[in-house]
Backbone as numpy.savetxt, mean C-alpha at the origin, in Angstrom:
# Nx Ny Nz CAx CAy CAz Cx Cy Cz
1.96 0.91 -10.93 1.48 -0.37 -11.37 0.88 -0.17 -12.77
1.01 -1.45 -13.60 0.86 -0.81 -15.23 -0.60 -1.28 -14.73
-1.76 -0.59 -16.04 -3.03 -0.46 -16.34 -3.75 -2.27 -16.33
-3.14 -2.98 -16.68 -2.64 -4.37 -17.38 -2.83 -5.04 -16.03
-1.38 -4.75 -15.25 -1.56 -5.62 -13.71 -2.75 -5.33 -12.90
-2.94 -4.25 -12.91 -4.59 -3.60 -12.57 -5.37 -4.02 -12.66
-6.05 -4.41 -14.14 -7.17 -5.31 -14.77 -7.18 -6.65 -14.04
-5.90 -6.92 -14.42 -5.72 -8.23 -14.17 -6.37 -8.45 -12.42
-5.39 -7.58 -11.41 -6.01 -7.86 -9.78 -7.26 -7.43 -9.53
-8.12 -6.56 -10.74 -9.29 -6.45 -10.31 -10.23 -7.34 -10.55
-10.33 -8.05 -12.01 -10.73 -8.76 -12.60 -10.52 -10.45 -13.07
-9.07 -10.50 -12.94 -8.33 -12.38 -12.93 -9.06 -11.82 -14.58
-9.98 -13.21 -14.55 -9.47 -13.69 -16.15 -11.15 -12.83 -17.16
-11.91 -12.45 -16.10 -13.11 -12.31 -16.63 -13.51 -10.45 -16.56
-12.45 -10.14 -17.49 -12.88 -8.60 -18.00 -13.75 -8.07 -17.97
-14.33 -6.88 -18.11 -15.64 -6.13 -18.47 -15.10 -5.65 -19.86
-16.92 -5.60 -19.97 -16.64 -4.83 -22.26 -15.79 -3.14 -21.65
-16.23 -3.07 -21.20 -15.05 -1.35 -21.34 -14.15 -1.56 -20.27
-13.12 -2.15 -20.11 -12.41 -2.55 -19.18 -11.87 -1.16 -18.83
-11.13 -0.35 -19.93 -10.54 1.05 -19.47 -11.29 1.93 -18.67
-12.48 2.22 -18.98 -13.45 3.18 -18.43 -13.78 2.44 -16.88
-13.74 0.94 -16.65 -14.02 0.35 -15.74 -12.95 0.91 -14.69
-11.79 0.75 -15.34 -10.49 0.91 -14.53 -10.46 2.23 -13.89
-10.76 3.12 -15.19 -10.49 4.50 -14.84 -11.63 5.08 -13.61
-12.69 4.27 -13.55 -13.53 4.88 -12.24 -12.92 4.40 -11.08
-12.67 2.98 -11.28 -12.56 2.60 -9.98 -11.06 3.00 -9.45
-10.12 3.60 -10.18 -8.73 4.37 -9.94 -9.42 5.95 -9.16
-10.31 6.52 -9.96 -10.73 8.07 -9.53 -11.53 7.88 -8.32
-11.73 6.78 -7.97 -12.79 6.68 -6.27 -11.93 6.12 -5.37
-10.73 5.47 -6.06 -9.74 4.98 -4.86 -8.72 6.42 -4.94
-8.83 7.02 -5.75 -7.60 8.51 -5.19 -8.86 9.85 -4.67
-10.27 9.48 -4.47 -10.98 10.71 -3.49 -10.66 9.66 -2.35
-11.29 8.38 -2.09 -10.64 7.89 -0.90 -9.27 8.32 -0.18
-8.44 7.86 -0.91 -7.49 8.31 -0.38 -7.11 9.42 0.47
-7.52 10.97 -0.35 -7.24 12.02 -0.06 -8.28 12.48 0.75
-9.96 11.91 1.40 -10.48 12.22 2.58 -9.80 12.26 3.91
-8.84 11.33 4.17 -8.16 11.83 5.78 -7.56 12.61 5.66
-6.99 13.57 4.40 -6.00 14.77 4.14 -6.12 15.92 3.15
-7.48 16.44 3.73 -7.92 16.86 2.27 -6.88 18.52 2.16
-6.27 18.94 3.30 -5.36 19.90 3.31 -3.91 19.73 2.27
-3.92 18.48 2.09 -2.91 17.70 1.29 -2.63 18.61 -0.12
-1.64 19.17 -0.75 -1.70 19.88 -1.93 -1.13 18.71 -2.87
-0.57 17.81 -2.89 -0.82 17.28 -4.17 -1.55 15.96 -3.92
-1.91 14.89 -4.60 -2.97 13.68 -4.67 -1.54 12.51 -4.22
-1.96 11.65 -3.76 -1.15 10.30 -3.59 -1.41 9.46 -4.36
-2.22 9.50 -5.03 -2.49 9.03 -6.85 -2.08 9.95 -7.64
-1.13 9.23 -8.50 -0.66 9.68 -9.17 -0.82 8.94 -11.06
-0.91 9.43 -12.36 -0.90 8.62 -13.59 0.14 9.05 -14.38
0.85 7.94 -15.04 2.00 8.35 -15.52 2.03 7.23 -16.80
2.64 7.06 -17.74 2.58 6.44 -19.40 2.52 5.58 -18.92
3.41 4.91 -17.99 3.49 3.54 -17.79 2.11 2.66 -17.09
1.54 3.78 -16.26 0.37 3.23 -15.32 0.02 4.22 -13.93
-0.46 3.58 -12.88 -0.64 4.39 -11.92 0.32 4.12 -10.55
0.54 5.05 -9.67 1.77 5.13 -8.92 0.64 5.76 -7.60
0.82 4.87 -6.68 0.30 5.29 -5.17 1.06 5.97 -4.45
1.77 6.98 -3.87 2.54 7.84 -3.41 2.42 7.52 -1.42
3.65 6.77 -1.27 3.51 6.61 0.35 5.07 7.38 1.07
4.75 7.75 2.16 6.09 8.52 2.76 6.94 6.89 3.59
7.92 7.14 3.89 8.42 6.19 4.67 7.56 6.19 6.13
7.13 5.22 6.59 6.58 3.97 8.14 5.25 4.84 7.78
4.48 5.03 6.46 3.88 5.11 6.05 2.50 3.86 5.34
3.38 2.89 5.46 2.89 1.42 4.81 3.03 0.66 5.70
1.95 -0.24 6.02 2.24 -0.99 7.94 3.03 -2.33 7.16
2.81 -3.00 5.92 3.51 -3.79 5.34 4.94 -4.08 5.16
5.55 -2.38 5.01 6.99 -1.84 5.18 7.30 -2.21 6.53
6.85 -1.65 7.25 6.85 -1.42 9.17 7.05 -3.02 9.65
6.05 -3.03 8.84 6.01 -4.97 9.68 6.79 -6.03 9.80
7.65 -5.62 8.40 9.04 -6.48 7.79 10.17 -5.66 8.76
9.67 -4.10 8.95 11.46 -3.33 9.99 11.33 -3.92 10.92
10.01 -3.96 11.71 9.72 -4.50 12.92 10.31 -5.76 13.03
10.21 -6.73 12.41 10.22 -7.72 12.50 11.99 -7.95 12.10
12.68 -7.12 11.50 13.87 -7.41 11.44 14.99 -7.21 12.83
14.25 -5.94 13.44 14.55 -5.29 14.63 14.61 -6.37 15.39
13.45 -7.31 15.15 13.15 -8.57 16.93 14.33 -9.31 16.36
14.63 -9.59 15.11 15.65 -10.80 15.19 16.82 -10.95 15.39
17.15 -9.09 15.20 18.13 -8.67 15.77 18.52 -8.50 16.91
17.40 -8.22 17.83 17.75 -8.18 19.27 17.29 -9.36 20.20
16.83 -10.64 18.96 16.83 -11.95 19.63 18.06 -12.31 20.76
18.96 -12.37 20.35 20.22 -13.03 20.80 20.12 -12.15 22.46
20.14 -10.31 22.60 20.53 -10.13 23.71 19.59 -10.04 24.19
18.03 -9.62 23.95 17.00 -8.99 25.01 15.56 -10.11 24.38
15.47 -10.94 25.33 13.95 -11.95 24.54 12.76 -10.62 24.66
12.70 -10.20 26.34 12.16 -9.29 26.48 11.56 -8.48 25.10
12.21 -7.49 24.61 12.68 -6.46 23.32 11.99 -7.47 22.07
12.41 -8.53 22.18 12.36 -9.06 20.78 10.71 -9.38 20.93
10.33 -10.00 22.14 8.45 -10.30 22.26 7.54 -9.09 22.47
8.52 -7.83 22.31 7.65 -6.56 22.52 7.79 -6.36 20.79
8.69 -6.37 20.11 8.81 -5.91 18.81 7.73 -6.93 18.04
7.70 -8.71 18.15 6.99 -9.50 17.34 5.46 -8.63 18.08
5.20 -8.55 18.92 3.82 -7.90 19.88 3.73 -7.17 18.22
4.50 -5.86 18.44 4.66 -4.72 17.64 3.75 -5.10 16.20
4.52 -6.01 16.03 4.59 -6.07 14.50 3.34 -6.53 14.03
2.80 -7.82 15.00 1.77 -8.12 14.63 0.34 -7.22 15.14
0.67 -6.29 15.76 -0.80 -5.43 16.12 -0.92 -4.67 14.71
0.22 -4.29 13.50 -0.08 -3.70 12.58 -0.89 -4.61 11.82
C-alpha cells in the first residue's frame, strides 16, 4: 500500500504537521504487533519497499480471503446438498 493511501486511511482529510514520522511509528508498532504471535518467525510480515508498505499473508491466512472461498464453495454446492451449503454460510460467517 503506497505511503499516500496510508495517510489518507489513517487520517481522511486532517493530516498531522509530520505526517511521515506519524506514519512511520504507527507502521513500526503495527509490524512488532504483528510479529508477537510468531516471534520464532525469521523474516517480518511487514515489509517497505519504494513504492510503500506490503503486509505479507500466506494463503487461508486472511479470514476476508476464506470468507469469499467459503462462501463460493456454499453456492456451489447449493443446487445438490442445502445441508453442505448452511454448514459452509455457518462457516463463513463465524470468521
Amino acid at each position: 500500500m503506497s505511503v499516500e493511501s496510508l495517510a489518507e486511511e489513517m487520517w481522511q482529510h486532517t493530516f498531522p504537521d509530520s505526517q511521515a514520522n506519524a506514519l512511520q511509528a504507527h507502521v513500526s508498532r503495527l509490524r512488532r504487533r504483528v510479529r508477537e504471535p510468531e516471534p520464532a518467525r525469521a523474516a517480518s510480515r511487514g515489509t517497505i519497499h519504494p513504492s510503500g508498505h506490503r503486509l505479507l499473508v500466506a494463503d487461508g491466512e486472511l479470514d476476508a480471503t476464506e470468507f469469499v472461498r467459503t462462501i463460493r464453495l456454499a453456492e456451489w454446492a447449493f443446487p445438490q446438498d442445502a445441508a453442505r451449503t448452511a454448514r459452509l454460510l455457518g462457516d463463513a460467517l463465524a470468521l
